[in-house]
C-alpha positions in Angstrom: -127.2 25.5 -36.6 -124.5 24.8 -39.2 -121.6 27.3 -39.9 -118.4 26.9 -41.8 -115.2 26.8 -40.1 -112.1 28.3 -42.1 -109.2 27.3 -41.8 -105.5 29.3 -42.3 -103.0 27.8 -43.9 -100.4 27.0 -41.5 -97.1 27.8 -42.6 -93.6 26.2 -41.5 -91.1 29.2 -39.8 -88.4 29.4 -42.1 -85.8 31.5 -40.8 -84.4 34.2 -42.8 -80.3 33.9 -43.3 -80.6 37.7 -41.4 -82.3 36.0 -38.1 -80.4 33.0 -38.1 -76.7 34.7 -38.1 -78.4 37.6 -36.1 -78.8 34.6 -33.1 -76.1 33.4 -33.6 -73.9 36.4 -33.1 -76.1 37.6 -30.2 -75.3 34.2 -28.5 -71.7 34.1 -29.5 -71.5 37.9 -28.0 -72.9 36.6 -24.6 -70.4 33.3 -24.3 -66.9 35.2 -25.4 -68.1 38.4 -23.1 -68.7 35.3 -20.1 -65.0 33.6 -21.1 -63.4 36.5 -21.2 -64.9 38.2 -17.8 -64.8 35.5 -16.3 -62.0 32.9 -17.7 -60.5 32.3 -13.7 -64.1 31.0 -12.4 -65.3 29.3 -15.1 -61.9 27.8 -15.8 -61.8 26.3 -11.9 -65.8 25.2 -12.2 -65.5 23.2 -15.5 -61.8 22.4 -15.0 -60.6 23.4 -18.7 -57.8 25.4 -19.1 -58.3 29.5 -18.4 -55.9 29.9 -21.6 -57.8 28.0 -23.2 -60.7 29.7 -22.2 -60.1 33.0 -23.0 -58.4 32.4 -25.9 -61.6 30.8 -27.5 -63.5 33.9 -25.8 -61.6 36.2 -28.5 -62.3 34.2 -31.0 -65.5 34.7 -30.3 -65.5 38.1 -30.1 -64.5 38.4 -33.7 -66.5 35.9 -34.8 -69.6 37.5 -33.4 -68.5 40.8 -35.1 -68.0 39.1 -38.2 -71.0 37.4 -38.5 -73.5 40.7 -36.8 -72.0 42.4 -40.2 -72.9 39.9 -42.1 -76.3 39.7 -40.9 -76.8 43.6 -41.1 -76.2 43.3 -44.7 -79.0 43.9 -47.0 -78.3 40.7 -48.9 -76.4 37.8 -47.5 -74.5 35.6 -50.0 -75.7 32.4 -50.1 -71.7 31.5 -50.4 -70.8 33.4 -47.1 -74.4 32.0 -45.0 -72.7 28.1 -46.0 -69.3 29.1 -44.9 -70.0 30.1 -41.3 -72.7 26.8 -41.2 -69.2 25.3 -41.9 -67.2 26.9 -39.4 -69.9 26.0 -37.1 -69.9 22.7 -38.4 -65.8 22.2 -37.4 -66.1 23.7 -34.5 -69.0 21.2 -33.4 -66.8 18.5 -34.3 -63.7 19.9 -33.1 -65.4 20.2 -29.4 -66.2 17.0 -29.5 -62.3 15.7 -31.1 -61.5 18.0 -27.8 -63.0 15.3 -25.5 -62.2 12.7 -26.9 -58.7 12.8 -27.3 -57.8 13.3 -24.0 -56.0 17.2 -24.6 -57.8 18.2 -21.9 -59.6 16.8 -18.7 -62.5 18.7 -17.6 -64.9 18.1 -14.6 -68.1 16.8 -15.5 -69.5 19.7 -15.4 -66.8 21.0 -18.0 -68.1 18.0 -20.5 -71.4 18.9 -20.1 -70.5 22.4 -21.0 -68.5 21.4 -23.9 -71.1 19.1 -25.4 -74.0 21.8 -24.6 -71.7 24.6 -27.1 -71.3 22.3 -29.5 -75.1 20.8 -29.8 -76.0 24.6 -29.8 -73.3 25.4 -32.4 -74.6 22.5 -34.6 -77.9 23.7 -34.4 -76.8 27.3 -35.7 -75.3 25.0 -38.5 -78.7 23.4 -39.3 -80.5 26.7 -39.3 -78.1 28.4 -41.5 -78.1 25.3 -44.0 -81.9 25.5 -44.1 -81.3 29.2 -44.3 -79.5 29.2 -47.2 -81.8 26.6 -49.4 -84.5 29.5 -48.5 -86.2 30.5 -51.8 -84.3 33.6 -52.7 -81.4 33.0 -51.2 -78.6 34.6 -52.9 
């Protein structure tokens, strides 16, 4: 018995500049809402600064508003799509400059944190660069 076996093209996921800064504010949403409710917790657990904190928490918030607009938009500059990558970028780099220099002294558990937010944020970077080289990307 022969028969003929098809095959579908397979596809690599690229992910639309919508879905990428979609995640990314959803995410960003969840960690400012968890600084800000609970800046005195977290702040004893991971031994960073609750001023600190919080204040990174609103930033967040806005951010996260910023970006969910910019992802409900019907078309997302390609210009505006780089320029949060490159916020994301800085703010990878500036969690790490954080460490490193000594400004603060957190528990391991704290580095481990910081270093988790700022793989994740460098990932969002990543996605929104391949994002915007997207065919069709304005």
């Amino acid at each position: 018995m022969t028969g003929t076996i098809t095959q579908s093209p397979v596809r690599a996921y690229r992910p639309t500049p919508s879905d990428v800064l979609r995640l990314d504010g959803v995410v960003s949403g969840i960690l400012a809402i968890a600084l800000l409710g609970l800046g005195s917790p977290l702040a004893a657990l991971l031994d960073l600064p609750v001023g600190l904190l919080r204040g990174v928490g609103g930033f967040l918030i806005a951010f996260a508003a910023v970006i969910l607009w910019l992802a409900g938009r019907p078309v997302i500059p390609r210009g505006a799509l780089l320029a949060v990558a490159g916020i994301n970028l800085v703010w990878a780099i500036d969690s790490v400059v954080l460490l490193l220099t000594g400004w603060v002294e957190p528990s391991a558990i704290g580095v481990a944190f910081v270093l988790l937010q700022a793989a994740a944020v460098l990932s969002f970077a990543w996605l929104q660069i391949l994002a915007a080289r997207r065919p069709g990307s304005s």
